[in-house]
C-alpha positions in Angstrom: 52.8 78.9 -27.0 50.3 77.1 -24.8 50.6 74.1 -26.8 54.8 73.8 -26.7 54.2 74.6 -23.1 51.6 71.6 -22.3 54.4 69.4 -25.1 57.5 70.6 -22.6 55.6 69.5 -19.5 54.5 66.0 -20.5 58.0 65.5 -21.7 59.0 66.7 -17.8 56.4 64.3 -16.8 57.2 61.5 -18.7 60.9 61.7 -18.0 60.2 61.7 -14.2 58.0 58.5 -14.6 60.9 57.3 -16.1 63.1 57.9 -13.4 60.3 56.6 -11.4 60.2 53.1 -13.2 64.2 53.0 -13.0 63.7 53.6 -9.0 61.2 51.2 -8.8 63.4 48.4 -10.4 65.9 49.2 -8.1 64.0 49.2 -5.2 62.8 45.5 -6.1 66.6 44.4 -6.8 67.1 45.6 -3.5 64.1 44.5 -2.1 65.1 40.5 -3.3 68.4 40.8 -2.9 67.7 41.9 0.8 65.5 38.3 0.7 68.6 36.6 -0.5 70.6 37.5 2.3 68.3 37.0 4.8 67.5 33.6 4.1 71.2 33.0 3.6 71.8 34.3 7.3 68.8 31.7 8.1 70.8 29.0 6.4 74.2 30.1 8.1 72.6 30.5 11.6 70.9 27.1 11.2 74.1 25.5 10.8 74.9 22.5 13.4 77.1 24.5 15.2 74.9 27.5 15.9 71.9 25.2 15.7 73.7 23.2 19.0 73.8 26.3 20.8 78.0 26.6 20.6 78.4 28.9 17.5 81.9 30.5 16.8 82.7 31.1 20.2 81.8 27.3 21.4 83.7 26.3 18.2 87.2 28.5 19.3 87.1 26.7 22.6 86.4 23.0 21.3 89.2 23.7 19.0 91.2 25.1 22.1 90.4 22.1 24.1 91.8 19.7 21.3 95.3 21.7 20.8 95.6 21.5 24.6 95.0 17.8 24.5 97.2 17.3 21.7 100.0 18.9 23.4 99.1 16.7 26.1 99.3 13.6 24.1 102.8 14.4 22.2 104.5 15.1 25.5 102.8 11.7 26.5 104.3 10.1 23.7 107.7 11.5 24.0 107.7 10.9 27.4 107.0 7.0 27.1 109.1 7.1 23.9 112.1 8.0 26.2 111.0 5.6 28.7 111.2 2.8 26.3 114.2 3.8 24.9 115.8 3.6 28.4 114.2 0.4 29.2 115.4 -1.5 26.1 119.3 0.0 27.1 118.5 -1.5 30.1 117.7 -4.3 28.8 120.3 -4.6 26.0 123.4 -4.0 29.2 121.6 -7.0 31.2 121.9 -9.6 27.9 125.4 -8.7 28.0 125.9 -8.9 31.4 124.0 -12.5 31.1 126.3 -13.3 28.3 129.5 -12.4 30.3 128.5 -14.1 33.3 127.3 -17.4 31.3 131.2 -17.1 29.5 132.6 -16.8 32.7 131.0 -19.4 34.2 132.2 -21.8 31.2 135.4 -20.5 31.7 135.6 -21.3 35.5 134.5 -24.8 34.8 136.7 -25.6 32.2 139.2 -24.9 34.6 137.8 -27.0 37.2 137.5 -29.9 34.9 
């Protein structure tokens, strides 16, 4: 009895160094992949544009700053666009008038001749 008793306990011992080792692996998975992700994060935050001091809140206004300023520029451009466009119907209604006046004037000295 004193034997199967001393048996039955190094079995209980045994399967709780078991568990043990199995709790010690995961600990070291965890332990590495804790490593991982903190040199990752090292990587990340010494990215240029944490590294400059900006990070995601620097980059949100930069990219802020350019949609305002490309706003800017298209109204620009269809502002001078229109500008042009009135310019060359300017321009277009003075060649006739050029041309009318110059047939005129032909006209008016044929008569006189």
């Amino acid at each position: 009895a004193a034997a199967q008793a001393a048996e039955a306990e190094l079995e209980m011992a045994r399967a709780r160094a078991g568990a043990a080792d199995d709790a010690d692996a995961d600990l070291r998975a965890a332990r590495a992949e804790i490593r991982r992700l903190e040199a990752q994060l090292e990587d990340t935050l010494s990215a240029p544009f944490f590294a400059d001091g900006e990070g995601a809140a620097g980059m949100r206004e930069r990219l802020r700053a350019l949609e305002q300023s490309e706003r800017q520029l298209r109204a620009r451009a269809a502002h001078l666009e229109g500008t042009v466009q009135a310019q060359h119907s300017e321009l277009e209604a003075l060649r006739a008038g050029r041309e009318r006046a110059a047939a005129e004037l032909d006209e008016a000295r044929d008569e006189l001749a």
